[in-house]
C-alpha positions in Angstrom: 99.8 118.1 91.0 101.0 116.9 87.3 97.7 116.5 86.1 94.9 119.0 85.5 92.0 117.4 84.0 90.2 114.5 84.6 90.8 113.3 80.7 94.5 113.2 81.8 94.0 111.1 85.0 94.1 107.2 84.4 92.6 104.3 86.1 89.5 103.7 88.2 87.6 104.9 85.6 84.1 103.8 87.0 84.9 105.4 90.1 86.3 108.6 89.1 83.2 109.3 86.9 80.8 108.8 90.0 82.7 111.0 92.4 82.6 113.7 89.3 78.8 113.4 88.6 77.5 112.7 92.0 77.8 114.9 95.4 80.9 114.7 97.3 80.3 112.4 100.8 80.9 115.1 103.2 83.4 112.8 104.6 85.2 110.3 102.5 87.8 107.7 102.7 90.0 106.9 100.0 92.0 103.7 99.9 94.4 101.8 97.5 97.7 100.9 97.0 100.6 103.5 96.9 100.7 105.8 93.7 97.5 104.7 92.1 96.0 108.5 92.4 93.9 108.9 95.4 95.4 112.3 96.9 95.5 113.4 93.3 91.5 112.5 92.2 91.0 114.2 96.0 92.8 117.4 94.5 91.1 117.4 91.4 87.3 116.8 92.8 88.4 120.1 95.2 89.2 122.0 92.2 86.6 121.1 90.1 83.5 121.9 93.2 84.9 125.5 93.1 85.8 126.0 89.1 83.8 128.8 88.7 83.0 127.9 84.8 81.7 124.6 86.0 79.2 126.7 88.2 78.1 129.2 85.0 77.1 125.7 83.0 80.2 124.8 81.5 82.1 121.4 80.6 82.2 118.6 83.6 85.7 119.1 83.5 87.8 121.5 84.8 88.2 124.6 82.6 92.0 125.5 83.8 91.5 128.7 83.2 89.5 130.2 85.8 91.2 132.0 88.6 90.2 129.3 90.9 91.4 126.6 89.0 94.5 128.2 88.5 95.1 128.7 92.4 93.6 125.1 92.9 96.0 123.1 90.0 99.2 125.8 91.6 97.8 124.3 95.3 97.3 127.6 96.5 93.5 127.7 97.2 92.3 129.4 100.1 89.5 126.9 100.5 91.5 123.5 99.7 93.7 122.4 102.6 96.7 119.6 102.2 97.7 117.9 105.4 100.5 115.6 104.8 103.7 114.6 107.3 106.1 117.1 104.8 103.7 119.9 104.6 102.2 119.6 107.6 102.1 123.0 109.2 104.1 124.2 111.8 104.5 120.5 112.8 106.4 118.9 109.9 107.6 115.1 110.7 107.1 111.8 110.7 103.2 112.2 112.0 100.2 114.2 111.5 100.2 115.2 115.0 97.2 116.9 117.1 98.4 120.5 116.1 97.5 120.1 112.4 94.1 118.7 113.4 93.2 121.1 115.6 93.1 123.8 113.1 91.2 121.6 110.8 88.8 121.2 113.0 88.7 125.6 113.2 88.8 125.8 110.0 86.4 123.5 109.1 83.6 125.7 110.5 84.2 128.5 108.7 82.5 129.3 105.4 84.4 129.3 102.0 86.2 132.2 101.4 85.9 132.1 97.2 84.5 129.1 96.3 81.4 126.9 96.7 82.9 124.2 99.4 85.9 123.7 101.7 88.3 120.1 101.0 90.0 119.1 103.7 92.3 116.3 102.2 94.9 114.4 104.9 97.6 112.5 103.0 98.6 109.3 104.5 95.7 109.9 107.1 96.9 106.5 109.0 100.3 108.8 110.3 97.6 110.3 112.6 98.5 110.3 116.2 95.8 109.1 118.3 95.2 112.5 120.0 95.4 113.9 116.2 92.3 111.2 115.1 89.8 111.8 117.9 90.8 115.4 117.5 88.9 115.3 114.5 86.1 113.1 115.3 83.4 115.0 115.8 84.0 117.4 112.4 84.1 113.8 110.7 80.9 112.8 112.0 78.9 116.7 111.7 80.7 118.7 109.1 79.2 122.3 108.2 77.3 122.0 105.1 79.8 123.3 103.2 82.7 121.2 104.2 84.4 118.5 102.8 87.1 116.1 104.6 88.7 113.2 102.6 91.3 110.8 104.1 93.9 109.0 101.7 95.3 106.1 102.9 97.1 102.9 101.7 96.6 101.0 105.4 93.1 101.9 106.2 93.2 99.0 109.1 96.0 101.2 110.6 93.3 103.9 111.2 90.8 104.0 114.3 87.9 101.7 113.9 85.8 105.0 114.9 87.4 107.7 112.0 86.6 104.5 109.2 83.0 104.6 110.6 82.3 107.6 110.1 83.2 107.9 106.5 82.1 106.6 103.1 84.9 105.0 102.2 86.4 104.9 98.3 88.7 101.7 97.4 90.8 102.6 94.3 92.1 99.4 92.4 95.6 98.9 91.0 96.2 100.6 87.7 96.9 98.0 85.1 100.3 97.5 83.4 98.9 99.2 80.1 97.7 102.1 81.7 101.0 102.9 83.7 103.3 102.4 80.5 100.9 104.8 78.9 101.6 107.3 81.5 105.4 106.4 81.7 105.2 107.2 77.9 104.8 110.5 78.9 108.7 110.5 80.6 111.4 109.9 77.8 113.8 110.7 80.4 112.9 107.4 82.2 114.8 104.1 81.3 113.0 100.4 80.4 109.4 101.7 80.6 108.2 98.4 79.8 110.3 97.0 82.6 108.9 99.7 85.2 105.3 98.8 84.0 105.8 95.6 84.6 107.5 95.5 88.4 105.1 98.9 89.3 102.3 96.3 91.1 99.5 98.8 89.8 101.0 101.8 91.0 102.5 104.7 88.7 104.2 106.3 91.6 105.8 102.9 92.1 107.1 102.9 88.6 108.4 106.4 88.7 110.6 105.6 91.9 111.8 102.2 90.7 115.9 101.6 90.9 115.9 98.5 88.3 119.2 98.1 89.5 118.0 97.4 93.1 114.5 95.3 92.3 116.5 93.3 90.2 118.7 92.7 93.4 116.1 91.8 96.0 114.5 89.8 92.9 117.6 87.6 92.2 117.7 87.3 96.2 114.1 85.8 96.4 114.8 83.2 93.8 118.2 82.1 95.7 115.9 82.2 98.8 112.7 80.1 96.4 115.7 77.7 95.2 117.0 76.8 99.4 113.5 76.1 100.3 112.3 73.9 97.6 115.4 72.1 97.9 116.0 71.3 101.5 111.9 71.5 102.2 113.0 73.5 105.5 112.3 76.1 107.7 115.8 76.4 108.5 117.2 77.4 105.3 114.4 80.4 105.2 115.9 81.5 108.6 119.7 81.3 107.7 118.9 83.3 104.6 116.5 85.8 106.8 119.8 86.4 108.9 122.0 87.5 106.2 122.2 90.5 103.6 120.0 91.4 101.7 117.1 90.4 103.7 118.9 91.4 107.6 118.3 94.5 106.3 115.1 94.3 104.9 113.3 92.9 106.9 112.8 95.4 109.7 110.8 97.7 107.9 107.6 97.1 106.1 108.1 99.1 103.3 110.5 96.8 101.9 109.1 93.4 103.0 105.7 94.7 100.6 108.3 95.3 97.9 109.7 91.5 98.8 106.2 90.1 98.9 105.1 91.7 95.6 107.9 90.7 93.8 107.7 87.4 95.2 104.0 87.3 93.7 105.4 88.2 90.2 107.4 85.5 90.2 104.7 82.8 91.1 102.8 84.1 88.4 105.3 84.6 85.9 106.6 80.6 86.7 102.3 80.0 86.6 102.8 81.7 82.8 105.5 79.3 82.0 104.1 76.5 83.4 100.8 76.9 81.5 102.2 78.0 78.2 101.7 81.8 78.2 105.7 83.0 78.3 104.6 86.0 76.4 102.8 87.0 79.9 106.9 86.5 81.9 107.9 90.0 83.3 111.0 88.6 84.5 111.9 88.0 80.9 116.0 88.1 82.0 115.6 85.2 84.5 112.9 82.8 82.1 115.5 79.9 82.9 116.0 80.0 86.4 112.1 80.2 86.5 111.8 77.7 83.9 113.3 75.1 86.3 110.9 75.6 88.9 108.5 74.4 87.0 109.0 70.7 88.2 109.1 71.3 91.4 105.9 73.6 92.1 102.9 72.2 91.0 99.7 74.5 90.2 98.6 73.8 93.5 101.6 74.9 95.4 101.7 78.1 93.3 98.2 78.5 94.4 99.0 77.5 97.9 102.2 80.3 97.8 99.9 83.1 96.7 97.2 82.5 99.5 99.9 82.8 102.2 102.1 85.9 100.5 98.5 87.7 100.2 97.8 86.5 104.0 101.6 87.8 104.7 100.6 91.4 102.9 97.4 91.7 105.1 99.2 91.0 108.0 101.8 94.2 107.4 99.0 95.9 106.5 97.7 95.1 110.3 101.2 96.6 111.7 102.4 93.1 112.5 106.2 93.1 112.3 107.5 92.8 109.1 110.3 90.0 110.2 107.5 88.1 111.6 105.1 88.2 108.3 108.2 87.3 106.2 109.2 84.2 108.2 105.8 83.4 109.3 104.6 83.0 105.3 107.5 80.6 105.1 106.3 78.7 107.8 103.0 78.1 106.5 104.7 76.8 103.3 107.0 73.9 104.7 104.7 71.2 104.0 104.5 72.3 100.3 105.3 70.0 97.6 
């Protein structure tokens, strides 16, 4: 964890204060784009229910100093546990499988061992295997008094309609482009900062793993692919495109058809800026004049109309459908467009 007090986490400020001051739901969903702090906040609520200066009357924060907050910031509590797919257990992969959540579900039901309460945090909670999730239901529905379970998740509809039922669930919202260039302030050794804040779609973990290099790439790709469509008003020239490199490639996975669809969204809102009179609001700042000339061809409306179906697109993914289909599908929908 980078971060070990809550005056040095940003975002979701609302949010983080009521999870600070209030009691912790015994079990808790956290959602939210990628990067935008949820395992992190989980962390540092674990740390601060056991901070043993907190407990004498001290500051709402965590002191740092104490020996618990100094195994709990160094992730070696005995009482905070950290299932992820890299860490998890004896079982590391690609899923959380049944393994990992049949020890939670032992160790769940035994008392603290130093500290006030017992976190339970699952990373990326919808890698569970089905055995792995109804492993666990019954803890999530009746945990010991002094047990806490939080899953973090960017794709909550991935996870079993009976896990999201039985916990109170958190949404975290993007960060917003100030607050990630103030954290990305914090790493000279980073290049553009600006430029990372701006492509990052609300997420500082986003902006940290950027390759400029490679957005700029798949961007330059989407407004040859933008630039086909408007001008032959076709499905077809989607589908020749959707067959060749860069998108062959891309388009079997879903991690980088969300990267295609949010960049596709910056660009309708950047020609939006243009076409309103706010270029001071263009991220793509380096392509203002191939944007500039869409302008006469997309009216509000259509930009309007393009946003509803990329949004409809990203809650598809988010529903596992597959990513080619999404891609081409949104596409689809827009043919009619003028």
């Amino acid at each position: 964890m980078n971060i070990s007090t809550f005056t040095e986490f940003e975002g979701n400020a609302r949010l983080t204060t009521l999870l600070r001051q209030g009691s912790i739901p015994q079990s808790s969903l956290f959602t939210g784009r990628e990067g935008v702090g949820k395992k992190t906040l989980a962390l540092l609520l674990a740390a601060l229910a056991n901070c043993r200066q907190r407990e004498e009357g001290g500051s709402d924060d965590l002191c740092g100093r104490c020996p618990s907050c100094i195994k709990a910031l160094s992730g070696n509590h005995p009482d905070i546990y950290l299932y992820d797919t890299s860490s998890g257990g004896d079982t590391p992969g690609t899923s959380i499988k049944i393994e990992d959540m049949r020890k939670l579900r032992k160790e769940a039901y035994y008392r603290p061992f130093e500290g006030k309460l017992r976190f339970f945090i699952i990373d990326e909670a919808e890698k569970m295997t089905e055995e792995a999730a109804n492993c666990i239901l019954k803890v999530l529905e009746e945990p010991p008094a002094t047990t806490r379970i939080i899953l973090v998740t960017a794709h909550p509809g991935l996870l079993l309609p009976t896990i999201r039922s039985r916990c109170q669930a958190f949404r975290f919202s993007p960060l917003s482009t100030g607050e990630i260039l103030r954290l990305l302030e914090t790493r000279p050794e980073l290049d553009e900062p600006e430029l990372r804040a701006s492509f990052a779609a609300g997420s500082f973990g986003r902006a940290l793993e950027l390759d400029l290099k490679d957005i700029r790439q798949k961007r330059d790709a989407l407004i040859h692919l933008l630039e086909s469509f408007l001008r032959e008003k076709t499905f077809t020239s989607v589908f020749s495109n959707c067959q060749k490199e860069p998108f062959k490639s891309l388009l079997r996975k879903r991690a980088p058809v969300e990267e295609l669809l949010q960049l596709l969204t910056g660009l309708c809102h950047d020609i939006y800026s243009i076409e309103t009179g706010n270029p001071d609001r263009v991220v793509n700042r380096d392509c203002r004049e191939s944007l500039q000339k869409f302008t006469d061809r997309l009216s509000l409306d259509s930009l309007e109309k393009m946003l509803y179906h990329i949004s409809q697109a990203e809650k598809d993914l988010a529903r596992n459908v597959s990513p080619q289909i999404c891609f081409e599908t949104m596409w689809l929908s827009l043919k009619n467009m003028r």
